[in-house]
C-alpha positions in Angstrom: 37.2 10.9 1.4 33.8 9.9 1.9 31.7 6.3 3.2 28.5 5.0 3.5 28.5 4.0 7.5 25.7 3.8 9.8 26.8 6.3 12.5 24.6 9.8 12.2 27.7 12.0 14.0 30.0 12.8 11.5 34.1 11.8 11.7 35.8 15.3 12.4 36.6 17.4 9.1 33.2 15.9 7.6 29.6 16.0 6.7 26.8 13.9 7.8 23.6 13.2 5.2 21.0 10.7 5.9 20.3 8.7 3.2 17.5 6.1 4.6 17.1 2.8 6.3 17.8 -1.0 5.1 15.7 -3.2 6.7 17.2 -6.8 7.7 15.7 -10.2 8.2 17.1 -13.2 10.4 17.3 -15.9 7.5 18.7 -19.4 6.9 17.5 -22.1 4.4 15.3 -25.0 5.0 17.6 -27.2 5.8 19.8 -25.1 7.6 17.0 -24.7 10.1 15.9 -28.8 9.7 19.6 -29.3 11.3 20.6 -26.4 13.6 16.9 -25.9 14.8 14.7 -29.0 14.4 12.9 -27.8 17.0 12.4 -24.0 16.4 14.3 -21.0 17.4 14.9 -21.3 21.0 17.7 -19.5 22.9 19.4 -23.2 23.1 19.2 -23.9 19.4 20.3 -20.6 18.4 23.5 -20.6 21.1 24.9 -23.6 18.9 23.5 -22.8 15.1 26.5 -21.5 13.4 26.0 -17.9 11.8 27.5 -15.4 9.2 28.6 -12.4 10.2 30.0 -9.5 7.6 33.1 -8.8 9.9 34.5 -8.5 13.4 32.3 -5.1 13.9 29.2 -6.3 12.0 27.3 -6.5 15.5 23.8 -6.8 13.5 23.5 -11.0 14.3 24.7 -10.6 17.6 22.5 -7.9 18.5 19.4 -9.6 17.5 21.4 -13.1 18.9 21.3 -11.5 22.5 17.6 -10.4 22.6 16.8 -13.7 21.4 19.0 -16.0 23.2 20.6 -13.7 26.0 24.1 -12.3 26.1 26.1 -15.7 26.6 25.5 -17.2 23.3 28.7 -17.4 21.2 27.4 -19.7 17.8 30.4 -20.6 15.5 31.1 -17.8 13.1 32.0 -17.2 9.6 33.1 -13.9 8.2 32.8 -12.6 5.6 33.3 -9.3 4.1 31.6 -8.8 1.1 27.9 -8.0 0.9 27.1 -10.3 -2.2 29.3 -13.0 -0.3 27.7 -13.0 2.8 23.9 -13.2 1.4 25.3 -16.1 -1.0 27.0 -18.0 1.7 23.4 -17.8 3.8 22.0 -19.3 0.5 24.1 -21.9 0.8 23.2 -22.8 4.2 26.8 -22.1 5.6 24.8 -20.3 9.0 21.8 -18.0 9.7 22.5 -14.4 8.7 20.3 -10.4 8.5 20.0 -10.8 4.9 18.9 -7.1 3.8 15.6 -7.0 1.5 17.7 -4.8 -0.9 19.8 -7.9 -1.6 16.8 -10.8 -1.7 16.0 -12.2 -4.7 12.2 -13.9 -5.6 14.1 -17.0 -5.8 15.0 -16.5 -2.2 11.2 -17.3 -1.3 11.8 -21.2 -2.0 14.9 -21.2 -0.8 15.3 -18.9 2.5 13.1 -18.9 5.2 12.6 -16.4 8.4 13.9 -17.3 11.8 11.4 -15.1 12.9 8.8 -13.1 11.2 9.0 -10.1 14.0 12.2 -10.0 13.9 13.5 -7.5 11.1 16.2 -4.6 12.0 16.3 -1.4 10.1 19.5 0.6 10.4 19.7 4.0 9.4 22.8 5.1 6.5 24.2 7.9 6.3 26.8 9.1 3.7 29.9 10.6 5.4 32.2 12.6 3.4 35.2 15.3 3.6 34.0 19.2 4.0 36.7 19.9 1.2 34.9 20.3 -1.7 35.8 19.0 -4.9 33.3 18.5 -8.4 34.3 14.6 -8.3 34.0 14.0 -4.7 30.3 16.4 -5.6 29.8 13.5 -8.2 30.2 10.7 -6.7 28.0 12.2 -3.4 24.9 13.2 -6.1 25.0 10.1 -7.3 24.8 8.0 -3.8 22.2 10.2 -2.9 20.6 9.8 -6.1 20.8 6.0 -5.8 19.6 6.0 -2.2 16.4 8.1 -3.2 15.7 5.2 -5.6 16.3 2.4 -3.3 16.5 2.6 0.6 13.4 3.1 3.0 12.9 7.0 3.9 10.1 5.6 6.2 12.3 3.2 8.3 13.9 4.2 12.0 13.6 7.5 13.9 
């Protein structure tokens, strides 16, 4: 019936409303980065550093991976599909992940560090959802975009 989904071009039968832009930043704790890159992050370090990705099309760490250490690099990999998992399993030092500012907390400051300071990604949302009309499907859309207002960057991207 309806998604949040970062692809502008509506799925046939539905509408297409941008809703702002989450910025991510390459992060990993201090010890993560004492064992996987004692030596910075190089294209050789990172090839190896294990990292956590959301799922199997989350292509946000790869994407910044490739500019970084060229398209060959294939780090060990843990999934995992849920948002509040994912940034807790980067807390824990389980791999380097694009932990989204949204989702960083001020304790993250002592215990997550940058693997590079230039190196955020904003992606663009958009809230997809069916033409049919109905007042709880009209709900549940004011309140995303109420929410989004609130909370995602209407300055970030194109």
């Amino acid at each position: 019936m309806a998604a949040v989904t970062a692809h502008a071009e509506p799925v046939p039968g539905c509408s297409s409303t941008r809703l702002g832009g989450m910025r991510y930043r390459p992060m990993a704790t201090p010890a993560f980065l004492a064992r996987w890159l004692p030596d910075g992050v190089t294209p050789a370090a990172l090839a190896g550093a294990p990292v956590v990705v959301y799922d199997r099309d989350d292509n946000l760490q790869h994407g910044w991976l490739r500019k970084r250490a060229g398209p060959a690099a294939d780090p060990p990999q843990h999934f995992l599909p849920s948002s509040a998992d994912y940034v807790t399993a980067v807390r824990l030092g389980l791999g380097w992940g694009m932990v989204p500012d949204l989702q960083r907390t001020p304790a993250d400051a002592g215990r997550l560090r940058e693997l590079d300071p230039d190196g955020a990604v904003d992606v663009i949302l958009y809230w997809q959802q069916w033409r049919l009309r109905s007042p709880s499907l009209d709900r549940v859309a004011a309140a995303v975009l109420s929410a989004a207002r609130k909370e995602l960057d209407r300055d970030v991207g194109p």
